[in-house]
C-alpha positions as CSV (number, residue, x, y, z in Angstrom):
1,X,23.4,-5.3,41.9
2,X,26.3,-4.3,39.5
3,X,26.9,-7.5,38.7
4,X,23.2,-8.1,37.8
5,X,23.1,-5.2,35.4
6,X,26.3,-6.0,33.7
7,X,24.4,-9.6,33.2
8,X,21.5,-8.1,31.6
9,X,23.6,-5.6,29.9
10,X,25.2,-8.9,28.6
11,X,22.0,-10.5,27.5
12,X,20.6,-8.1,25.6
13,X,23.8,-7.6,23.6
14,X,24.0,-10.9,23.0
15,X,20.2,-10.6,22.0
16,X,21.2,-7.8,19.5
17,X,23.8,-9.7,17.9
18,X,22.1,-12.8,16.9
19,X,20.0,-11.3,14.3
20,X,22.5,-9.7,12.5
21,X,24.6,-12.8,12.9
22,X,22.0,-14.8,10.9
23,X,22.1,-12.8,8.0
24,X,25.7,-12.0,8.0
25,X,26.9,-13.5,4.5
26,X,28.9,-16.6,5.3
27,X,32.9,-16.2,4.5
28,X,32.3,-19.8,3.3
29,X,31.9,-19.4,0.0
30,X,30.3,-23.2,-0.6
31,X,28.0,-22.7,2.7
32,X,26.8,-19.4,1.5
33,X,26.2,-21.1,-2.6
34,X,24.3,-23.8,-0.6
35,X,22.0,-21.1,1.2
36,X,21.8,-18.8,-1.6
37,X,20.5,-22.1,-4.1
38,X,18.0,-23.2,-1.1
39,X,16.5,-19.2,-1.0
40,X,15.8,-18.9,-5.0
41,X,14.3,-22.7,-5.3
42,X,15.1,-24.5,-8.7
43,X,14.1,-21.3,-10.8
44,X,15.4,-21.6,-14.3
45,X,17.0,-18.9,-14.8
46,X,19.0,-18.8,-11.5
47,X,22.3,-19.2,-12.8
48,X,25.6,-19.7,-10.8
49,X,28.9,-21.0,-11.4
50,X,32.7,-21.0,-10.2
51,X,35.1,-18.4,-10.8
52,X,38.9,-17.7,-9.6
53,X,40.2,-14.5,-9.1
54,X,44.0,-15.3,-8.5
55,X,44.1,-18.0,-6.0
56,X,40.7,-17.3,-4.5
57,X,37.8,-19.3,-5.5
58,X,34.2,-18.0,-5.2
59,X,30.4,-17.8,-7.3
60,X,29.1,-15.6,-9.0
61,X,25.2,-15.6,-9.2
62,X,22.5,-13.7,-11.5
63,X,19.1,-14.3,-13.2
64,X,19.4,-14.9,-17.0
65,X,15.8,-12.7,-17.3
66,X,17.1,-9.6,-15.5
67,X,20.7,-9.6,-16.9
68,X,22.2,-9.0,-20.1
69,X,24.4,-11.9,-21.0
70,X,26.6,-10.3,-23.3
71,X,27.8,-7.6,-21.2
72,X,28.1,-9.9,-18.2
73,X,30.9,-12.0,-20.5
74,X,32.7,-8.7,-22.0
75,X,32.2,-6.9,-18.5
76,X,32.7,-9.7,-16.1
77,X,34.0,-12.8,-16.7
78,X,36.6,-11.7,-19.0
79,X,38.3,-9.0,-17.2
80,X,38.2,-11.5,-14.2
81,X,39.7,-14.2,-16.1
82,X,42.6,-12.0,-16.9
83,X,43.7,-11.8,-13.3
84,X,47.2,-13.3,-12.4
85,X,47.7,-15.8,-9.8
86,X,50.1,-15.3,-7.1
87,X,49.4,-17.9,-5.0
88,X,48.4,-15.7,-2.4
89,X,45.1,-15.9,-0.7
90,X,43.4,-12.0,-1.3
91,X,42.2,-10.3,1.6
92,X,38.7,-8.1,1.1
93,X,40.6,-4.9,1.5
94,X,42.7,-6.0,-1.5
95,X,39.8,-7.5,-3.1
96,X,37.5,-4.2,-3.1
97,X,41.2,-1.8,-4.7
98,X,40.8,-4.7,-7.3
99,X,36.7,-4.0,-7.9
100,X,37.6,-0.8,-8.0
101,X,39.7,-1.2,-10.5
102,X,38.4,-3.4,-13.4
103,X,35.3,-3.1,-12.8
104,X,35.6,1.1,-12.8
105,X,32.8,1.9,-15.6
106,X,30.1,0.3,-13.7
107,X,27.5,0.6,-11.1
108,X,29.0,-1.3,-8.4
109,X,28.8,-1.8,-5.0
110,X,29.6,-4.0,-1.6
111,X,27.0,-5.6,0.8
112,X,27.4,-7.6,3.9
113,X,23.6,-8.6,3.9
114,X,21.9,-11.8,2.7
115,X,18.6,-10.3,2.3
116,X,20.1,-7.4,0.4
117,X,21.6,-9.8,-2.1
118,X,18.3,-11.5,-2.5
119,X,16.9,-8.0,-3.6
120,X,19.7,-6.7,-5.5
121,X,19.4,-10.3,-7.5
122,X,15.5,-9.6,-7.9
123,X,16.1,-6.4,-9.5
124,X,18.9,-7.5,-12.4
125,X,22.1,-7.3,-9.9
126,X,24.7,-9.8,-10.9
127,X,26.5,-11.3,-7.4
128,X,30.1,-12.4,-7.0
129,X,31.6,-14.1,-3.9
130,X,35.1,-15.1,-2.8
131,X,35.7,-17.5,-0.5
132,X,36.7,-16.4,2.8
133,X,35.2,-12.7,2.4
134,X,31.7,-11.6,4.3
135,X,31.1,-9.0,1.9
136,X,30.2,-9.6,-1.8
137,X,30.2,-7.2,-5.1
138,X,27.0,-6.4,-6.6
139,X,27.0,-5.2,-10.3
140,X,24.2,-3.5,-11.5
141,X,23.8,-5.3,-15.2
142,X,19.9,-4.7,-16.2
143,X,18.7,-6.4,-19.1
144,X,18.2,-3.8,-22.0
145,X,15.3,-5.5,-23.2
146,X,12.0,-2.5,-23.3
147,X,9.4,-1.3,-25.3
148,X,11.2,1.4,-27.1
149,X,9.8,5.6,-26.7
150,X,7.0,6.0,-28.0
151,X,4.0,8.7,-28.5
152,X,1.8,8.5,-25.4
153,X,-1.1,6.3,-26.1
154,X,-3.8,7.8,-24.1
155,X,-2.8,11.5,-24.9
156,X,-3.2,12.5,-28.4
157,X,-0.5,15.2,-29.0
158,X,-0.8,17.8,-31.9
159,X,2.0,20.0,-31.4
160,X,4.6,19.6,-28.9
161,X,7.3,16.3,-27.9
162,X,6.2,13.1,-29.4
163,X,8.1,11.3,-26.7
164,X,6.0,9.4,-24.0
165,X,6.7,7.7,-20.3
166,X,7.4,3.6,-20.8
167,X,7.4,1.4,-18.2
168,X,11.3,1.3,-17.2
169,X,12.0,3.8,-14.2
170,X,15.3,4.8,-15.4
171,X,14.1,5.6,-18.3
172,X,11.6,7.9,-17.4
173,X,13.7,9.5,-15.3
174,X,15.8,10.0,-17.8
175,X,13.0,11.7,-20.0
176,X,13.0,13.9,-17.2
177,X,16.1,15.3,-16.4
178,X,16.4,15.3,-20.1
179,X,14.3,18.5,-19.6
180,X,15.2,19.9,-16.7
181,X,18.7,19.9,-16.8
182,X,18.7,21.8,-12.8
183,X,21.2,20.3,-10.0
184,X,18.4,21.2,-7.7
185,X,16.3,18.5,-9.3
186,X,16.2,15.7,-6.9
187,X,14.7,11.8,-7.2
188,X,14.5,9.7,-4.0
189,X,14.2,6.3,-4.3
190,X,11.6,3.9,-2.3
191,X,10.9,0.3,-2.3
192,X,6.7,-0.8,-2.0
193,X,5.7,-4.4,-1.4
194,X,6.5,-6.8,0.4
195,X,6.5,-9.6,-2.2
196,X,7.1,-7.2,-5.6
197,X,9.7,-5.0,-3.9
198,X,8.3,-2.1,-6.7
199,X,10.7,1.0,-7.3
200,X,9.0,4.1,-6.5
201,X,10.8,7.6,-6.8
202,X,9.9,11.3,-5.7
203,X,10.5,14.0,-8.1
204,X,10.9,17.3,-7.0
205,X,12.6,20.8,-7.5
206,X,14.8,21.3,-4.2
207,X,14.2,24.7,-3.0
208,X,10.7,25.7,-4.7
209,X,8.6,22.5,-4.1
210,X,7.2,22.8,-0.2
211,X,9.0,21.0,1.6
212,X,6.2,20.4,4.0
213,X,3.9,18.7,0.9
214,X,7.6,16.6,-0.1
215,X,7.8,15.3,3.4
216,X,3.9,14.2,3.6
217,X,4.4,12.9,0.4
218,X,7.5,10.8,1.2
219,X,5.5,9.7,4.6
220,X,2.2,8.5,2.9
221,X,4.9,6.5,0.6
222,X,6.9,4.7,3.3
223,X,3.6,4.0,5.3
224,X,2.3,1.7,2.3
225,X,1.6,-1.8,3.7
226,X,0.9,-4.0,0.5
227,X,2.0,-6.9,-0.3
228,X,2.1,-5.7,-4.2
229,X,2.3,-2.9,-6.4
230,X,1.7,-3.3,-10.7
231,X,0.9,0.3,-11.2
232,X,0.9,4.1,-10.3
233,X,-2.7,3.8,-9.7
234,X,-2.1,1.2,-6.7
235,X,0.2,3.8,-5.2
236,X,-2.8,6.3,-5.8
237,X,-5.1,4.9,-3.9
238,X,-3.3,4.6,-0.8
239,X,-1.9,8.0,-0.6
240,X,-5.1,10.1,-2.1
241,X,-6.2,12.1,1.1
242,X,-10.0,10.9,0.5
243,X,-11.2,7.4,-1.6
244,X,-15.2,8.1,-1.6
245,X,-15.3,10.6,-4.1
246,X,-15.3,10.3,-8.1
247,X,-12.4,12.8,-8.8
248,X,-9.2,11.9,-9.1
249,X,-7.1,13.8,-6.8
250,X,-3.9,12.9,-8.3
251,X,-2.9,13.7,-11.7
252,X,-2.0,11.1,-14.1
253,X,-0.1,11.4,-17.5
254,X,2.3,9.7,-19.8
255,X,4.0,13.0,-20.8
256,X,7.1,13.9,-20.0
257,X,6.9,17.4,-20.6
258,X,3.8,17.5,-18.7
259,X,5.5,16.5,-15.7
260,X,8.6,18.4,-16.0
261,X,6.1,21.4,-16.0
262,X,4.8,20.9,-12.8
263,X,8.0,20.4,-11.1
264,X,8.8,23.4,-12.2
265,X,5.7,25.0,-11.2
266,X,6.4,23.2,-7.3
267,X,4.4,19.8,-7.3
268,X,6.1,16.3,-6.8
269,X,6.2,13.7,-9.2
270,X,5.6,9.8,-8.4
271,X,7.6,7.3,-10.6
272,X,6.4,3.8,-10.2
273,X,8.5,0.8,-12.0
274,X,6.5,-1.1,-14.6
275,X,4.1,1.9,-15.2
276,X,4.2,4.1,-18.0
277,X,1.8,6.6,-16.0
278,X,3.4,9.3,-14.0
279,X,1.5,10.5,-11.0
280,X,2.0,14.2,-10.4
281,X,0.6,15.6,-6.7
282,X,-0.8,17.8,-4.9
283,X,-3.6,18.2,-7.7
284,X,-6.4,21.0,-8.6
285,X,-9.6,20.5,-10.6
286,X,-7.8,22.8,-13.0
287,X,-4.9,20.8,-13.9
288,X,-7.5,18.2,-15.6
289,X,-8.9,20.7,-18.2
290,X,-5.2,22.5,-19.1
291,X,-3.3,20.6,-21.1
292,X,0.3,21.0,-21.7
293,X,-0.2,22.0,-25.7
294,X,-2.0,25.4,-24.5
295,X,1.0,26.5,-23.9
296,X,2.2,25.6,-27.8
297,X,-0.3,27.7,-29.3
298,X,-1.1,31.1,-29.3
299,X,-2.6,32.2,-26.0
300,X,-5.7,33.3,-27.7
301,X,-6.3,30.1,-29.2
302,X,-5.0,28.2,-25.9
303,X,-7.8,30.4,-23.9
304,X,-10.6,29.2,-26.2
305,X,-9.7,25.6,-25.8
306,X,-10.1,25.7,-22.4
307,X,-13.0,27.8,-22.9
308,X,-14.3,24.5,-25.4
309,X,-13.3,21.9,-22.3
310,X,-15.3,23.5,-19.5
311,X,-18.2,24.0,-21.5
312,X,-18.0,19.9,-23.0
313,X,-17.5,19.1,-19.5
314,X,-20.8,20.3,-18.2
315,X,-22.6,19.4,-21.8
316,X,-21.1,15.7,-20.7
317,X,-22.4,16.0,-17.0
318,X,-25.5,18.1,-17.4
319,X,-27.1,17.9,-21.0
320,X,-29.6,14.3,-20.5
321,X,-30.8,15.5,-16.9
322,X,-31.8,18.6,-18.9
323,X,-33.6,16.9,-21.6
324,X,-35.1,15.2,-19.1
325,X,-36.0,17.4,-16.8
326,X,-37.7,19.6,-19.6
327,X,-39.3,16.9,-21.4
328,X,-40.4,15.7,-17.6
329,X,-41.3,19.4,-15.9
330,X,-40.6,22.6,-18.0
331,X,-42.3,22.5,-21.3
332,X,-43.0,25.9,-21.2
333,X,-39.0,27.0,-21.2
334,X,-38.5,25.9,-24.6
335,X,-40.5,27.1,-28.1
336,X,-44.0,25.6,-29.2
337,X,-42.7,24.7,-32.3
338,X,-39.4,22.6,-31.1
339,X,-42.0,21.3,-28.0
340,X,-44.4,19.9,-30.7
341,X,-41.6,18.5,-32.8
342,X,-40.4,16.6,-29.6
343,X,-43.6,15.3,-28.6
344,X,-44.5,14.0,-32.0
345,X,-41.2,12.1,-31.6
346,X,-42.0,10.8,-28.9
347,X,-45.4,9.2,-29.9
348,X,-45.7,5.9,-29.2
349,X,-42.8,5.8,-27.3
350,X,-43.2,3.1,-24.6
351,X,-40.7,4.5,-21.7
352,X,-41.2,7.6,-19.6
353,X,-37.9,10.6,-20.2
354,X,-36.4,9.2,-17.1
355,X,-36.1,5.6,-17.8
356,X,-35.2,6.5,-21.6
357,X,-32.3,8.6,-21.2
358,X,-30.9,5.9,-18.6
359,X,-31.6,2.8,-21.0
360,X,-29.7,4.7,-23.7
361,X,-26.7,6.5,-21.7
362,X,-26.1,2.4,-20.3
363,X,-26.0,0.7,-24.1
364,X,-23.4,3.2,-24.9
365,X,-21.6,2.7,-22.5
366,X,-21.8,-0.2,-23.1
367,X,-20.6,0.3,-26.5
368,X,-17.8,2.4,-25.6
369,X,-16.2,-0.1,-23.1
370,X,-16.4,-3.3,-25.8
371,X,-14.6,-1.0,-28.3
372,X,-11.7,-0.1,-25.6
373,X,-11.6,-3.8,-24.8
374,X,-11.9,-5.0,-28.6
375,X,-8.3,-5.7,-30.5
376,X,-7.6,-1.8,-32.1
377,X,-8.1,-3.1,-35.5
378,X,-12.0,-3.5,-35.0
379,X,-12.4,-1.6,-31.6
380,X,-13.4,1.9,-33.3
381,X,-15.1,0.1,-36.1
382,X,-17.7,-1.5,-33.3
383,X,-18.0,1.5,-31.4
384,X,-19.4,3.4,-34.4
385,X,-21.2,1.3,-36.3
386,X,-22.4,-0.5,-33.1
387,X,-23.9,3.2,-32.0
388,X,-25.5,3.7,-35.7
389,X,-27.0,0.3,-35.7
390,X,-28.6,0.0,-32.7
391,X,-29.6,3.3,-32.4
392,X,-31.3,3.5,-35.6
393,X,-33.2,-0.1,-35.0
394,X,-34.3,1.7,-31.6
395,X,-35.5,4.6,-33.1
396,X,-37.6,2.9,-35.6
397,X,-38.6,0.1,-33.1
398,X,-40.2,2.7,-31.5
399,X,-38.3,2.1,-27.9
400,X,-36.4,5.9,-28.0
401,X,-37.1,8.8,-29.8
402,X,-35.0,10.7,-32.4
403,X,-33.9,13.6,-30.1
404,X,-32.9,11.1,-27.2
405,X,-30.3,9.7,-29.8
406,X,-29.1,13.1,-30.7
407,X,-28.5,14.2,-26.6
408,X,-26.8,11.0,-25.9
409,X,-24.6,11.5,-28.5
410,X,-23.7,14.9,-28.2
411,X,-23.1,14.1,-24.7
412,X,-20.4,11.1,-25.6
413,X,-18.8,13.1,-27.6
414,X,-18.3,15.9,-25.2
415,X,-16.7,13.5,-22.6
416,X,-14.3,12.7,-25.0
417,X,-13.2,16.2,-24.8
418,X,-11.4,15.6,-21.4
419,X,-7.6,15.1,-21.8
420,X,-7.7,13.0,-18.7
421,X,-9.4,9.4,-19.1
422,X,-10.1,9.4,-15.0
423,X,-12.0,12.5,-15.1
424,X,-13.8,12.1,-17.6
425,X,-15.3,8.9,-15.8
426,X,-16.3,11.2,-12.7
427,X,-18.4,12.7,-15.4
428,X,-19.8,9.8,-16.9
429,X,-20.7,8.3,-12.9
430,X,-22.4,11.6,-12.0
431,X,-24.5,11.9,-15.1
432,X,-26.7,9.4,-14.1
433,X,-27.1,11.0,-10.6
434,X,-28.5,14.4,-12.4
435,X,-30.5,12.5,-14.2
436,X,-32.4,10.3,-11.6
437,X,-32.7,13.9,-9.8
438,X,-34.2,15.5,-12.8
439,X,-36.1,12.7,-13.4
440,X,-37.7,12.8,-10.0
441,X,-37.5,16.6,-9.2
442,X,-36.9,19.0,-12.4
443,X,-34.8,21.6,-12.5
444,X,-34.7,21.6,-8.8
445,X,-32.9,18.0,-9.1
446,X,-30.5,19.3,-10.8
447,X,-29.7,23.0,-9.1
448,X,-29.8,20.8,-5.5
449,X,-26.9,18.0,-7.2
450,X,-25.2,21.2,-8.6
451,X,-25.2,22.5,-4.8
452,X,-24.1,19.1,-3.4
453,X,-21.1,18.5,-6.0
454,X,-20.0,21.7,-5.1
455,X,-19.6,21.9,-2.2
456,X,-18.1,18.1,-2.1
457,X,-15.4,20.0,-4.8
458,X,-14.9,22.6,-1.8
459,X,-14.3,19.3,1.0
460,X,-12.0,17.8,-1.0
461,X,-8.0,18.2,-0.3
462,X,-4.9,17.1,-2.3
463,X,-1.8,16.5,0.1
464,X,-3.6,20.1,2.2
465,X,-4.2,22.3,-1.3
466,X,-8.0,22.6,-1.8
467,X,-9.4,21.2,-4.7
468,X,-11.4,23.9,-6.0
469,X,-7.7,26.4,-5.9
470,X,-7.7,29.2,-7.1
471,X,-11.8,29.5,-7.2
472,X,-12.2,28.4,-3.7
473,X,-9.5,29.9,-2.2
474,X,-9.7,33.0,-4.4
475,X,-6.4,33.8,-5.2
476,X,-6.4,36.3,-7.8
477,X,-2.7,36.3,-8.8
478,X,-3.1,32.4,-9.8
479,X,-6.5,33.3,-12.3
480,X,-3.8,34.0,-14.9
481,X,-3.6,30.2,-16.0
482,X,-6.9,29.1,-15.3
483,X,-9.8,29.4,-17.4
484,X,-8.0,32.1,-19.5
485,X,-4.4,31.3,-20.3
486,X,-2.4,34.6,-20.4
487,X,1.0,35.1,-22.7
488,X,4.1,33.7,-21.6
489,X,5.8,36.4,-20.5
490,X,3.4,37.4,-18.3
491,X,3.6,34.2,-16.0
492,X,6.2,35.6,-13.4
493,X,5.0,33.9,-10.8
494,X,4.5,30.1,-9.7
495,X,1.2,29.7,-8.8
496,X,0.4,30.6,-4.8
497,X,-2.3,28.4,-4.3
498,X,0.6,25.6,-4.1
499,X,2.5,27.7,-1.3
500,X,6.3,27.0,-3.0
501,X,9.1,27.9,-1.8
502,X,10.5,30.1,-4.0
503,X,7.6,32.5,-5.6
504,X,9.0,33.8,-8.9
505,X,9.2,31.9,-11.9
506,X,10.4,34.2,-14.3
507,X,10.3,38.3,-12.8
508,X,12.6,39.6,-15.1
509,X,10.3,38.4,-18.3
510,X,9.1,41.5,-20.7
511,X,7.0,41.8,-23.7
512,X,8.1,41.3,-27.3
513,X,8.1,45.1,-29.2
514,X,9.0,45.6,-32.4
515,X,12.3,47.7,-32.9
516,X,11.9,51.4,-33.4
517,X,11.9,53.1,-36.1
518,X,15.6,54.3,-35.4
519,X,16.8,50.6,-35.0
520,X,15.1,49.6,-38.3
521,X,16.3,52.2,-40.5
């Protein structure tokens, strides 16, 4: 019986074994250049050639498109070239002191792994391998070549950094700490997909972001099974805690700033490699009508601003299902003088309110998405002379009526309000909901969709922190930098709805006085 179990005790070592055996890197350095050639195919830019270091022989390998070429020869090669002969084969313990020394001002490393050389070769790693070692150096030489910093597209910026996310991890990584210059300030790094291998990275505030909502976060990362990810909003949609629903539950910006606030406020930020669009989570309905510029102006004028987005939020979402719905239902809730003006409009107008509003609400957006996709030069210029044209040959055509034109424009214009581009299409989607329920039922329609979107807001959850925080939960404290934005001074805490670790932001924070009249005289 002993014998038997030290048998299978055998087997399954040797079992274990063979695996790692099979990627073990070869200390042949010809038998591993054969293997390595065979892996990356007959790519152009796989380059490889022969180097000695002393006595030893070896390769070193890189792609031309991930690397920069110049520092490779002033970097590599050279220093390398320098290197005595003493006619004395190098062992790997001698050959790592040697690393350690030329090759001191760079990002350097050892690995024992083929697949990891594979990877490390994907992402701009150059290789080097000595004959007769089983580990080889990898130097981290990147190519420099990126679009340079640049004001964020997307989010027009009056006052406040100019500076916007580009599409090079590092880099906007580097925008970060740039602003939060904390030691508690941590990044973890993740790899997503199988065949892209895409860098991902957590940022977070050690010690005030829950570390609960880091760790769900960091599970919903590593349980990705994709084959690719191109962009933050891939990684959004498999780690969004419910997909049928048209608000965005994560936030999105290309801000820096932005994002260093809600670190600092206890949220974790998602960088994905190759996207200039930062994803910041757990999210509130809230964070998609602040903006970070409120907090460049005077509080008073920041509060009214707000103020201005909720109300051009429900003028987006709300104003054609009343038209309709009036026009349709109510004529008495609106004077007999503006009623007869409408209807006279509306002579010989061939379409009912209801099918009206929707013709015209679906030729601009029509209108709006040919003058994203047009070149920039003639995009705006289609969009607004597009609008005039057609709507003025519909008006006098007689297929819409005057006021129609004026709702449907107000109402584009008011979704343009939103700072966010994905929340402002969960307005645009549900607009043509109200209307097909005020269309059908009046007023009632719309109070019943009112009632249903509501209480969908109340279902919905960001990474466990409801949606609808702080109006549903009411937490009183956190109504300070809501709808009204209070002064600076006066924010003390971090806001509770997000349950952080540590509470206070800023207790010991006072009002500005003016000096007495002692100290001025």
């Amino acid at each position: 019986m002993l014998k038997l179990k030290k048998k299978l005790h055998q087997q399954l070592k040797n079992s274990t074994k063979k695996p790692a055996r099979s990627d073990t890197i070869n200390k042949d350095a010809k038998q591993f250049q054969a293997w390595i050639t065979q892996t990356l195919g007959n790519s152009f830019d796989f380059y490889h050639e022969t180097v000695q270091v002393g006595s030893t022989n070896g390769y070193l390998y890189y792609l031309t498109t991930m690397t920069n070429t110049e520092v490779i020869t002033e970097k590599i090669t050279q220093p390398l070239s320098s290197i005595s002969s003493n006619n004395q084969s190098m062992t790997l313990s001698e050959w790592k002191t040697l690393c350690h020394k030329i090759f001191g001002g760079t990002q350097h490393h050892f690995v024992a792994t083929k697949n990891e050389v594979v990877t490390l070769l994907m992402k701009g790693y150059l290789v080097i391998h000595l004959d007769g070692m089983n580990e080889v150096i990898v130097i981290k030489i990147r190519s420099t070549d990126l679009r340079s910093i640049e004001e964020p597209s997307t989010q027009t910026i009056i006052r406040g950094p100019k500076e916007g996310f580009i599409e090079n991890l590092d880099t906007n990584i580097n925008l970060v700490r740039r602003r939060i210059k904390n030691p508690k300030l941590r990044f973890e790094e993740h790899v997503v997909g199988s065949e892209t291998s895409t860098g991902v990275a957590l940022g977070y505030l050690e010690g005030v972001a829950n570390s609960k909502i880091v760790e769900e976060v960091r599970k919903r990362i590593t349980d990705i099974q994709t084959n690719a990810i191109f962009e933050s909003a891939n990684i959004e949609e498999f780690i969004t805690d419910k997909t049928l629903t048209p608000f965005p539950l994560l936030y999105n910006t290309e801000r820096p700033d932005t994002i260093a606030a809600h670190i600092l406020s206890g949220k974790v930020a998602i960088f994905v490699d190759g996207s200039p669009f930062v994803l910041s989570a757990p999210t509130v309905l809230n964070d998609f009508i602040a903006t970070s510029e409120d907090y460049y102006l005077p509080y008073l004028m920041g509060t009214f601003l707000r103020l201005l987005r909720y109300l051009a939020f429900f003028i987006s979402l709300l104003l054609p299902a009343f038209y309709v719905g009036i026009i349709t239902y109510h004529h008495e809730m609106i004077p007999t003088d503006l009623i007869i003006s409408i209807i006279s409009q509306r002579e010989g107008v061939p379409f009912p309110a209801l099918v009206e509003a929707i013709l015209m609400e679906i030729a601009f957006e029509i209108l709006r998405e040919a003058g994203i996709r047009m070149p920039r030069a003639v995009g705006g210029t289609i969009s607004i002379v597009g609008g005039l044209v057609i709507g003025q040959a519909a008006v006098e055509a007689g297929l819409v009526s005057n006021i129609m034109v004026i709702v449907v424009s107000l109402t584009a214009i008011s979704s343009f309000v939103s700072p966010i581009y994905s929340f402002s299409i969960a307005a645009r989607l549900l607009r043509f909901v109200f209307i097909i329920l005020a269309g059908i039922f009046g007023f009632y329609g719309i109070l019943l969709g009112l009632i249903m979107m509501v209480a969908h807001l109340a279902s919905l959850r960001s990474f466990g922190i409801a949606y609808l925080s702080p109006y549903a939960p009411f937490f009183l404290h956190d109504h300070e930098d809501t709808m009204v934005r209070v002064p600076i001074w006066m924010m003390r805490q971090r806001p509770k709805s997000f349950r952080t670790e540590e509470a206070n932001k800023q207790p010991n924070a006072k009002s500005p006085s003016p000096p007495s009249q002692e100290a001025g005289s």
